[in-house]
C-alpha positions in Angstrom: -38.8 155.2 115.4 -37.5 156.6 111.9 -40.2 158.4 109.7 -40.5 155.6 107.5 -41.5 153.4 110.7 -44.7 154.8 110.7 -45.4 154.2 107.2 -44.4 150.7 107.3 -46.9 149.7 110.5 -49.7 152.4 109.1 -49.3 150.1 105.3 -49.0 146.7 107.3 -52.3 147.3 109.1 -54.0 148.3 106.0 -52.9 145.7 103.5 -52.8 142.7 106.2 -50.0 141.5 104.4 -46.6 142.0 104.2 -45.7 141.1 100.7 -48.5 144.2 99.6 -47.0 146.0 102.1 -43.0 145.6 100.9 -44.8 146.2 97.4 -46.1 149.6 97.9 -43.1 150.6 99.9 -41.0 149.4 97.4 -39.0 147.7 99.4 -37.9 143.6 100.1 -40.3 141.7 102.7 -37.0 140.5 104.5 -36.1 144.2 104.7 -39.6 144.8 105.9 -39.5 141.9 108.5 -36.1 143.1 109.6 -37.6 147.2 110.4 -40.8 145.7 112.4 -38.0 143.3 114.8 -36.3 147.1 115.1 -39.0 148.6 116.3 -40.1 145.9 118.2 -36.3 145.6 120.1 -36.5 149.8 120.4 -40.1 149.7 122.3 -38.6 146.5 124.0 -42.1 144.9 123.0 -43.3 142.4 120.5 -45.9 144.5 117.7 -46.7 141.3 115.6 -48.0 137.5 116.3 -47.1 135.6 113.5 -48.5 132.2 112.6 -47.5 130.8 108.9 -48.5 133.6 106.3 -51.2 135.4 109.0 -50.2 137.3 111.6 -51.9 139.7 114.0 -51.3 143.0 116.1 -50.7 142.8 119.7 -52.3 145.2 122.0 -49.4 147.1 122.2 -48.6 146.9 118.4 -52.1 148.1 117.7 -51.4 151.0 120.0 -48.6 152.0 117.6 -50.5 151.7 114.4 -52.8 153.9 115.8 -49.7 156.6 116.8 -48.7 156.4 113.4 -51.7 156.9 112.0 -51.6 160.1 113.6 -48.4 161.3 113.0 -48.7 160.5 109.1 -52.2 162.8 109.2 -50.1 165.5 111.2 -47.6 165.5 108.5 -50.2 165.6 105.8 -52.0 168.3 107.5 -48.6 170.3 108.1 -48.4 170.2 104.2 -51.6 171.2 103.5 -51.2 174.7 105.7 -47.5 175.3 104.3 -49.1 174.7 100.7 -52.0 177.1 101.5 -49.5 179.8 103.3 -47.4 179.5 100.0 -50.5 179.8 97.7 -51.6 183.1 99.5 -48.4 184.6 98.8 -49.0 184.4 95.2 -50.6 186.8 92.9 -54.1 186.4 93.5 -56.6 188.2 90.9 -60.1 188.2 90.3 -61.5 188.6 87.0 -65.3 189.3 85.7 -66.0 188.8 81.4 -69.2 188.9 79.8 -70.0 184.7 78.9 -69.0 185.4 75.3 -66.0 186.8 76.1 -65.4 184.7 78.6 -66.1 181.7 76.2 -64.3 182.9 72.5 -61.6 185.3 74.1 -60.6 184.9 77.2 -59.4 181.0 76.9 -56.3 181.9 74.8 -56.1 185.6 76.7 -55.5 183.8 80.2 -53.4 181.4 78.7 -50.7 183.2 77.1 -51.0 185.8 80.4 -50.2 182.6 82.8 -47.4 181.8 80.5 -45.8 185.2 81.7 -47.2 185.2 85.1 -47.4 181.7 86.4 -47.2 183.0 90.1 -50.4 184.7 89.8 -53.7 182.9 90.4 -56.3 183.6 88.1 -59.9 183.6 90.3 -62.4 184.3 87.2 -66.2 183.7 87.2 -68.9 184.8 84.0 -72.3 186.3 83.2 -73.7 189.0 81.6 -72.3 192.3 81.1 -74.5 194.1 83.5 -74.3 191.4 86.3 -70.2 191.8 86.1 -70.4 195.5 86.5 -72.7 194.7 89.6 -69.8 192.8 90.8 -67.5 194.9 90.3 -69.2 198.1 92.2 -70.0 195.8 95.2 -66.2 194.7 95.1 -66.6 191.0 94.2 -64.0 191.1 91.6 -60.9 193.5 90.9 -61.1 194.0 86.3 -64.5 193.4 85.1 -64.7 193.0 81.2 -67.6 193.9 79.6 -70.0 194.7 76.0 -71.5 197.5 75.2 -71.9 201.2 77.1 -72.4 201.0 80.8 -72.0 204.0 83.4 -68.9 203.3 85.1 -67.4 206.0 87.7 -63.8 204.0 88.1 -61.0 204.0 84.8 -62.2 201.3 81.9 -59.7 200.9 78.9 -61.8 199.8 75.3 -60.3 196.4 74.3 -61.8 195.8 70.9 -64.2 196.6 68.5 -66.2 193.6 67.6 -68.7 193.3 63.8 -71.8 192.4 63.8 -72.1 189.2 61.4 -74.7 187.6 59.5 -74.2 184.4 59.2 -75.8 181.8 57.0 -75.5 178.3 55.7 -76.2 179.2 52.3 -74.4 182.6 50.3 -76.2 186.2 51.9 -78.2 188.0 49.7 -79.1 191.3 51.1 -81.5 192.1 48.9 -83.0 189.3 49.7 -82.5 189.4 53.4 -86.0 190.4 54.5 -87.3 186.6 53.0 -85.3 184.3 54.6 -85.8 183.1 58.2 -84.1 184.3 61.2 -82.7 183.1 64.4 -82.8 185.4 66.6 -79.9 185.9 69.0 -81.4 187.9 72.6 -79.4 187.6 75.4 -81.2 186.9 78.6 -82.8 190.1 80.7 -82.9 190.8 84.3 -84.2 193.4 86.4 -82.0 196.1 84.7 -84.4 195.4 81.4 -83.4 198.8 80.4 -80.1 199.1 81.0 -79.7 196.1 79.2 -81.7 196.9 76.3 -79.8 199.7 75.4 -76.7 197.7 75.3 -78.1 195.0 73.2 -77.2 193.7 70.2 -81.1 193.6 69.4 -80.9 197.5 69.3 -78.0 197.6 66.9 -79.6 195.3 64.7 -82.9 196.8 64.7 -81.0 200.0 64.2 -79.5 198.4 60.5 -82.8 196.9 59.4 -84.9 200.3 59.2 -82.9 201.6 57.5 -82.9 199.0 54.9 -86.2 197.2 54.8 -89.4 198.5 54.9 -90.9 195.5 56.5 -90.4 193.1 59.6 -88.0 190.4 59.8 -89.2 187.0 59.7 -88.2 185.9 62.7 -88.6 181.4 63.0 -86.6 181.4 66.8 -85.3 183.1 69.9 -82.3 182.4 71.5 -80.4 183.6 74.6 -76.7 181.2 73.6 -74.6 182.1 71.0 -73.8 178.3 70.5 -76.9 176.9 70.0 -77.9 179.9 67.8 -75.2 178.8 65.5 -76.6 174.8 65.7 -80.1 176.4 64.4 -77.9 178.1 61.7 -75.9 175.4 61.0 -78.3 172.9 60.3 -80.2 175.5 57.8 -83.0 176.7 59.8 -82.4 180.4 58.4 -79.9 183.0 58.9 -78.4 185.0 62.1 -76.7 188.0 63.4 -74.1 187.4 65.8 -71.0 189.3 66.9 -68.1 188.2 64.3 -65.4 186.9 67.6 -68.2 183.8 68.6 -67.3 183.0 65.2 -64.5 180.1 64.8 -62.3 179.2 62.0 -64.0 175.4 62.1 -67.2 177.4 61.3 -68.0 176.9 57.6 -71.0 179.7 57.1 -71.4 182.4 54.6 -70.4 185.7 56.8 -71.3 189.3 56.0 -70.5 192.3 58.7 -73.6 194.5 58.7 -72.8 198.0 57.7 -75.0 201.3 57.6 -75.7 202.8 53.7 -73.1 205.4 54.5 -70.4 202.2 55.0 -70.4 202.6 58.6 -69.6 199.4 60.1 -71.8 198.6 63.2 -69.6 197.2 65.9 -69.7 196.7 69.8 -67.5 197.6 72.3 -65.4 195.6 74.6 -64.4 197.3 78.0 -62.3 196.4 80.5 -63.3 197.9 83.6 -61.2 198.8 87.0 -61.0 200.4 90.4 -57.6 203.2 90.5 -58.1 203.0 94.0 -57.7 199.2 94.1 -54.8 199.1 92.0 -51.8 196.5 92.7 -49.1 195.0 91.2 -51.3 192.2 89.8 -53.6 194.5 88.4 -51.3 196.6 86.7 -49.5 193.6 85.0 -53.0 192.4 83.6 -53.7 195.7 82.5 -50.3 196.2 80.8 -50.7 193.0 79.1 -53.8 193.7 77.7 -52.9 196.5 76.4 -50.2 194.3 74.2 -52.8 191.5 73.8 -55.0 194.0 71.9 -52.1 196.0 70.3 -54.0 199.3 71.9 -52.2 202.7 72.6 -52.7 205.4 75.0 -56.0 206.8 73.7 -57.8 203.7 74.4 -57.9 204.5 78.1 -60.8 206.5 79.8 
């Protein structure tokens, strides 16, 4: 029997007819009819009663189909594992970012990096800052990306400074800041409360409104996602303070980076974060072409 063979009986069985058969083999029914009287004369058997348009296996006919039922799952299954042998012999790295990040950033980041590097396999999951470093000590992940200042033992590279930005639906009057409503933007808290208070954008905030106001903020809502913070905004419920990169260019609000009086601009910091022991190839190259991504020098690594 050729390879083909065991298509044609496997298709024949299935369809129950020979003219869906030829079809999907793309092939004539004669042509068809002429391979099963092949196989037939080979075996030295007949595989096929035929009685007008129906026809039927014999015993020993249906003993074949079953063969090369077989041998076309052997050869599927030899594929798979050749397939899964190649795959594992390609770059394979695994990548933690902060869900903003993850979300406004990293979409065009991993693109343009695949372009370069489309042998490596990019494993990446999401979640808040301090659940990615937890990831990354317990070895779950290789580069860990995260906001704000954690304590991190291993090397960590700053990638950007990002703005905090008030934004509004209607022009931002500071003076007149403490009147209007506010969505609050909090990012959830786990068990590290602390930990994650001090890296929250809440603190920074709080930071720039004593020093301006002299009263509380009139806070309407609290929310832990950056998008449906800016649906609250956008549909004029009040104002919000938000870091400036979840801000698109389809967004049409009034924008303002918060500043100290001294003209300080209060920004947060972007990190990527990595083991020197665990260093490889992959690694390196991700590293390297962040470093470009960003346009950083040097300095920027810790």
């Amino acid at each position: 029997m050729q390879d083909d063979d065991y298509k044609i009986l496997s298709l024949l069985n299935e369809e129950q007819s020979f003219t869906k058969a030829a079809n999907k083999l793309f092939m004539s029914q004669p042509s068809l009819s002429y391979r099963i009287k092949k196989i037939e004369k080979e075996f030295g058997i007949k595989i096929i009663n035929k009685v007008g348009n129906e026809f039927n296996f014999t015993a020993e006919g249906e003993h074949l189909v079953k063969f090369s039922n077989k041998v076309l799952s052997e050869i599927q299954n030899l594929k798979s594992s050749i397939n899964e042998i190649h795959e594992e012999l390609k770059g394979n790295l695994k990548l933690g970012a902060n869900t903003n990040f993850a979300i406004y950033t990293m979409p065009e980041l991993i693109k343009q990096y695949s372009q370069d590097h489309p042998e490596v396999y990019m494993n990446m999951t999401s979640g808040w800052s301090i659940e990615i470093l937890e990831q990354l000590e317990n070895h779950d992940i290789d580069i860990g990306i995260l906001t704000g200042e954690y304590d991190w033992h291993g090397k960590k590279m700053l990638l950007k400074q990002d703005p905090l930005t008030i934004i509004s639906k209607k022009p931002i009057n500071l003076k007149k800041l403490h009147e209007q409503y506010r969505i609050v933007y909090k990012s959830h808290q786990n068990y590290n409360t602390y930990i994650e208070l001090e890296n929250s954008i809440s603190k920074s905030i709080n930071e720039w409104w004593e020093e301006r106001y002299d009263t509380y903020a009139r806070n309407i809502s609290q929310v832990d996602k950056i998008e449906i913070c800016k649906k609250f905004v956008q549909i004029g419920m009040g104002y919000s303070i938000v870091p400036r990169s979840c801000i698109l260019d389809e967004d049409t609000f009034y924008t303002k980076d918060l500043k100290f009086k001294n003209g300080e601009c209060i920004t947060r910091s972007t990190w990527l974060l990595y083991r020197e022991e665990a260093l490889n190839s992959d690694i390196i190259n991700f590293i390297n072409f962040c470093k470009c991504y960003f346009t950083l020098d040097e300095s920027s690594d810790k």
